[in-house]
KOLVOVO-810676 format. One line per field, with one value per residue (C-alpha): residue number from 1; x, y, z. Coordinates in Angstrom, 3 decimals. Layout:
// KOLVOVO-810676
pos = (NUM|...)
px = (X|...)
py = (Y|...)
pz = (Z|...)
This chain:
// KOLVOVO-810676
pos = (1|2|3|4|5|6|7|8|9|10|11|12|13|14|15|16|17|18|19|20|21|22|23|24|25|26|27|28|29|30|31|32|33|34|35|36|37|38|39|40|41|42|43|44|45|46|47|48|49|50|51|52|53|54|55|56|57|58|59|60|61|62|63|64|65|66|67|68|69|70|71|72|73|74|75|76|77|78|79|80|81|82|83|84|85|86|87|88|89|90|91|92|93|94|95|96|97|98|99|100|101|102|103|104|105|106|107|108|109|110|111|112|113|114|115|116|117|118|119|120|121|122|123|124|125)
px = (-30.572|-27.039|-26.997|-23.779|-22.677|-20.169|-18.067|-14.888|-15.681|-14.723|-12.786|-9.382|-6.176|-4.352|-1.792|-3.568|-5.227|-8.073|-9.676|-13.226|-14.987|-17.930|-19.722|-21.893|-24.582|-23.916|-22.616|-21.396|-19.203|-16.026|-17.477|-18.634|-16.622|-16.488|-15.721|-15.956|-17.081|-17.429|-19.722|-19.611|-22.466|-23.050|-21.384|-21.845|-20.858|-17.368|-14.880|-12.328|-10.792|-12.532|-11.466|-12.432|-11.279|-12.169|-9.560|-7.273|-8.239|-7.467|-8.267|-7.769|-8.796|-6.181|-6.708|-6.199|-3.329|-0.318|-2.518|-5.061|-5.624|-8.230|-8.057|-11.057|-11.196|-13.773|-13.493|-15.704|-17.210|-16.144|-14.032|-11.608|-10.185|-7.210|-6.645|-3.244|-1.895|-5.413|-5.962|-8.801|-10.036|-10.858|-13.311|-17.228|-19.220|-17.784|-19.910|-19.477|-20.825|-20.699|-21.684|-22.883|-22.077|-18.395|-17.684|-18.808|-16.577|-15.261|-15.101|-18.864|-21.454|-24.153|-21.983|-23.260|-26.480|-26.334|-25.153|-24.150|-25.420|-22.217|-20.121|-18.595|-15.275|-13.949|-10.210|-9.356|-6.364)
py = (15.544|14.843|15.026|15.483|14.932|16.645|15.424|15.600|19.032|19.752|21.808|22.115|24.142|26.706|25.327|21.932|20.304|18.434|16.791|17.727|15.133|15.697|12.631|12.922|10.552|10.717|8.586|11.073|12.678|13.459|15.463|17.764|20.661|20.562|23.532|24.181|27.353|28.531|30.925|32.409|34.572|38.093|37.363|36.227|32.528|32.889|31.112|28.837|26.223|24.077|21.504|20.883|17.681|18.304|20.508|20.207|23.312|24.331|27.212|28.268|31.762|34.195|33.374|29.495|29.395|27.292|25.826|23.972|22.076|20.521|17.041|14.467|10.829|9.629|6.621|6.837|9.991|12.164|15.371|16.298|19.684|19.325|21.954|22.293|25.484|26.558|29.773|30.752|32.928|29.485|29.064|28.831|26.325|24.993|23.755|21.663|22.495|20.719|22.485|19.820|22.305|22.936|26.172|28.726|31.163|28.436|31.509|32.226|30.799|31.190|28.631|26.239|23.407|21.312|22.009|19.811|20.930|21.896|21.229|23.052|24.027|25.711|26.596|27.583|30.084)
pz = (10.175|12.110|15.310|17.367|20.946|22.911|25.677|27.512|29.211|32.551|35.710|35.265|36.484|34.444|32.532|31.916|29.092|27.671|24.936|23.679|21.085|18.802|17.791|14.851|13.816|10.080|7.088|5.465|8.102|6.158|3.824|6.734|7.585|11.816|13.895|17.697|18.996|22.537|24.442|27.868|29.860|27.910|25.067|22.025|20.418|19.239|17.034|18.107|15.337|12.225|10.019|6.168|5.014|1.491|1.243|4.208|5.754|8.928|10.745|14.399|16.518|17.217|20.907|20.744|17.869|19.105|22.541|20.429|18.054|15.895|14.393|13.411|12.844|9.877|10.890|13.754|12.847|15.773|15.513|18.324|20.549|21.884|24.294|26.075|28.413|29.100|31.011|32.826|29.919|27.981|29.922|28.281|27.443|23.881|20.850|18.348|14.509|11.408|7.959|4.903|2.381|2.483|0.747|3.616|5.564|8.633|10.946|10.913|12.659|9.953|7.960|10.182|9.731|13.184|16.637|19.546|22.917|24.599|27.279|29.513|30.489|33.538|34.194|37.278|38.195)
């Protein structure tokens, strides 16, 4: 079982940035594929960016291409969103995911095992 923790969440102005981090409670991290997803009110849990290392691919939502950016650090087990000229339409609570088998489609949430709890992100305009 991992288990993973979000943080860096939080309220901030158009325009602005921030950094979300995933820690996951496994050995075995790198071979994980790690995605974040985000969900608002009404709606279902959608997309945003993941990251297999096993093959060095990236992928990103047409929504977030160019503003963020995914990156992890096996070294301490913990994956990473960089967001930068947020708007207030990035605003939902955002998840992070991590899938042990590494050949699903990134985009999809069935592709993934374990699921932090989320944190939440509010841009203001």
């Amino acid at each position: 079982q991992v288990q993973l923790v979000e943080s860096g969440g939080g309220l901030v102005q158009a325009g602005g940035s921030l950094r979300l981090s995933c820690a996951a409670s496994s050995r075995t991290f790198s071979s994980y594929t790690m995605a974040w997803f985000r969900q608002v009110p009404g709606k279902e849990r959608e997309f945003v960016a993941a990251f297999r290392w096993s093959v060095g691919a990236i992928s990103y939502a047409d929504s977030v291409k160019g503003r963020f950016a995914i990156s992890r650090d096996n070294a301490k087990n913990t994956a990473y969103l960089q967001m930068t000229t947020l708007k207030p339409e990035d605003t939902a609570v955002y998840y992070c995911a991590a899938d042990a088998r590494g050949y699903g489609n990134m985009s999809l949430r069935r592709t993934y095992d374990y699921w932090g709890q989320g944190t939440q992100v509010t841009v203001s305009s």
